[in-house]
N, C-alpha and C positions, 0 to 999 in steps of 0.2 A: 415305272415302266408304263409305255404308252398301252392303250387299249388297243383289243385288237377284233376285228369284227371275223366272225368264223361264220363260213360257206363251205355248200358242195360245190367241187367243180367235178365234171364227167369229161375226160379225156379219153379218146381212142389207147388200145394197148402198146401202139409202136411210135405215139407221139410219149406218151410216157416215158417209154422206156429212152429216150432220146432225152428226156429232160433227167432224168434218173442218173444217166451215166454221164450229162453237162458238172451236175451238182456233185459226183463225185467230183470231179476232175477238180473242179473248184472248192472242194472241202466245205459243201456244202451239202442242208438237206433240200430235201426235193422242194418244200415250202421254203425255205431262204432261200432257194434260186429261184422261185416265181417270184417272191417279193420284192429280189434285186431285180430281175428281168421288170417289172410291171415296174420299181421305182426308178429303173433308166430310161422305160418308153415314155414316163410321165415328165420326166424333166426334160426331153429332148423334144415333147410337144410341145414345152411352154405350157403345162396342167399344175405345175406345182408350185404353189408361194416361194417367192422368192427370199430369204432370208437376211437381213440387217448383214451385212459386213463387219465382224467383228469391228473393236473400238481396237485404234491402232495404240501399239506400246507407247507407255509414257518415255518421255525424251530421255536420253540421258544425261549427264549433266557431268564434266570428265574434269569441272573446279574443282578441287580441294578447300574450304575455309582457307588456307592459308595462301593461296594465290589470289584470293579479293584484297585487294590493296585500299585504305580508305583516299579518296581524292584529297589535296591538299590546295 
């Protein structure tokens, strides 16, 4: 599990309560939706490393041994 750096944050009661009732909606807690909110504004700044593209599937390969025929 990544680390994770712990802060106070001081929010007004009716900004709260607005993120409160986002994160239900989204079956989330109040901290997993600031984390999803803060890690959607950071990748739509262009703030966040950009990650390798996974390595693509090996080929397939749809010969059977018995359809290699040896040249003659």
């Amino acid at each position: 599990m990544a680390n994770k750096k712990s802060f106070v944050l001081r929010i007004d009661e009716e900004t709260y309560e607005a993120l409160e009732k986002w994160a239900a909606d989204e079956f989330r807690s109040v901290n997993g939706q600031l984390e999803w909110i803060i890690a959607r504004a950071l990748r739509e700044a262009g703030r966040t490393p950009r990650k390798p593209p996974p390595p693509p599937p090996p080929a397939e390969d749809n010969y059977s041994p018995s359809d290699i025929t040896p040249s003659s």
